[in-house]
N, C-alpha and C positions, 0 to 999 in steps of 0.2 A: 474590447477594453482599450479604452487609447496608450498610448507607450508613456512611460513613468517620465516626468521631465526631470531635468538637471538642474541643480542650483542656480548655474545661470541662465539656464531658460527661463526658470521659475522669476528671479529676479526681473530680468527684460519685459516680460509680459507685466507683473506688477508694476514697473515705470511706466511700461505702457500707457498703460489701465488708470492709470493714475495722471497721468499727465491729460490725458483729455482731447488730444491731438494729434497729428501725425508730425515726427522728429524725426530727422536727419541721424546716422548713426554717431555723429561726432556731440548732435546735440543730447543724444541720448547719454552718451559719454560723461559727457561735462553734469548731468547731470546724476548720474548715480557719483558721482566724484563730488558733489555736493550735499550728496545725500551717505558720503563715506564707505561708500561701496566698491570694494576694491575688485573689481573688474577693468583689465587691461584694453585698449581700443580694439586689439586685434580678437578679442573673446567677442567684445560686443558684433564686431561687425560678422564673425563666423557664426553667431548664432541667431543674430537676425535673419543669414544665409539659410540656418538648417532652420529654422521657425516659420519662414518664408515656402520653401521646399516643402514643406509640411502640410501647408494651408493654416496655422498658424497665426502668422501677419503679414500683410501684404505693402507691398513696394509699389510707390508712385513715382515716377523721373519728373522733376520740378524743369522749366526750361533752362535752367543751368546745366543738368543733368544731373543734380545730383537726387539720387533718393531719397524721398522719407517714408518712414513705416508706420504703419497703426493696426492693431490689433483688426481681423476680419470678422467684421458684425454684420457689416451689410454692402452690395455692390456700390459703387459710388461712380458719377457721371460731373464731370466739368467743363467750365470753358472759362480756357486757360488763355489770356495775353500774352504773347509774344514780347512785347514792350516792356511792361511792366513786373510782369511774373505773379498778375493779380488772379486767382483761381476763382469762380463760382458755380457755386453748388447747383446743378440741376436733381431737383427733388422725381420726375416720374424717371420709369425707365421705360424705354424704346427698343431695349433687344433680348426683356424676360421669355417672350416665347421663342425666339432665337438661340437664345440657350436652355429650354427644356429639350428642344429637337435637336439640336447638337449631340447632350449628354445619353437622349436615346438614340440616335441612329449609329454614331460612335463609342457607345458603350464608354464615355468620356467623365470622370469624375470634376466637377467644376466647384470648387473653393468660393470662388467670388468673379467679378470682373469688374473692369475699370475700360470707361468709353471718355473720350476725352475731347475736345475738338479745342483747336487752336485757332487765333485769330488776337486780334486787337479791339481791348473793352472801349466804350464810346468817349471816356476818359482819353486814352490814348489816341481814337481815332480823332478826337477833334484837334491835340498837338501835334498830329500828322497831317492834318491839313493846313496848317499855319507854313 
């Protein structure tokens, strides 16, 4: 039986869920503050913590570094620019049996993952050649 969530869990995931995207905790912030929901910054971002720890929702570092979160539905793979901070979605994944053998030889519970690779979009790369 999974553990009973809290008002503000319950809340976080519903903005989640709803917004359709992954958000920053400030964006997440600003937006239950629009939505008149009085959850303090420092609640949102502790329980995205304990949501996160959970397997819950999972955190991606944007190259700023800052985080954003979105509910874990499925692993997710991108290539992320440097330059621009332009993300795109790679749809197959390339380290599925990588982590079935993982979670069996380590007896390893795995939530989700995130493969990411870095570099600069062709966008970028052609005003890095000027």
């Amino acid at each position: 039986m999974p553990p009973r969530r809290t008002r503000s869990q319950a809340i976080i995931l519903d903005a989640l869920r709803a917004s359709g995207r992954s958000l920053s905790a400030q964006e997440l912030f600003l937006e239950l503050r629009q939505r008149q929901t009085p959850l303090g910054l420092a609640t949102v971002y502790r329980t995205l913590d304990h949501l996160r720890i959970h397997g819950q929702v999972q955190a991606r570092p944007l190259p700023s570094g800052e985080l954003v979160y979105s509910l874990v539905q499925q692993d997710q793979h991108y290539l992320t620019c440097l330059h621009c901070g332009t993300s795109i979605e790679i749809e197959q994944c390339p380290v599925q049996p990588l982590e079935t053998e993982l979670q069996e030889c380590y007896h390893f519970k795995v939530f989700y993952h995130t493969l990411e690779f870095f570099g600069l979009c062709a966008k970028c790369q052609v005003m890095a050649q000027r």
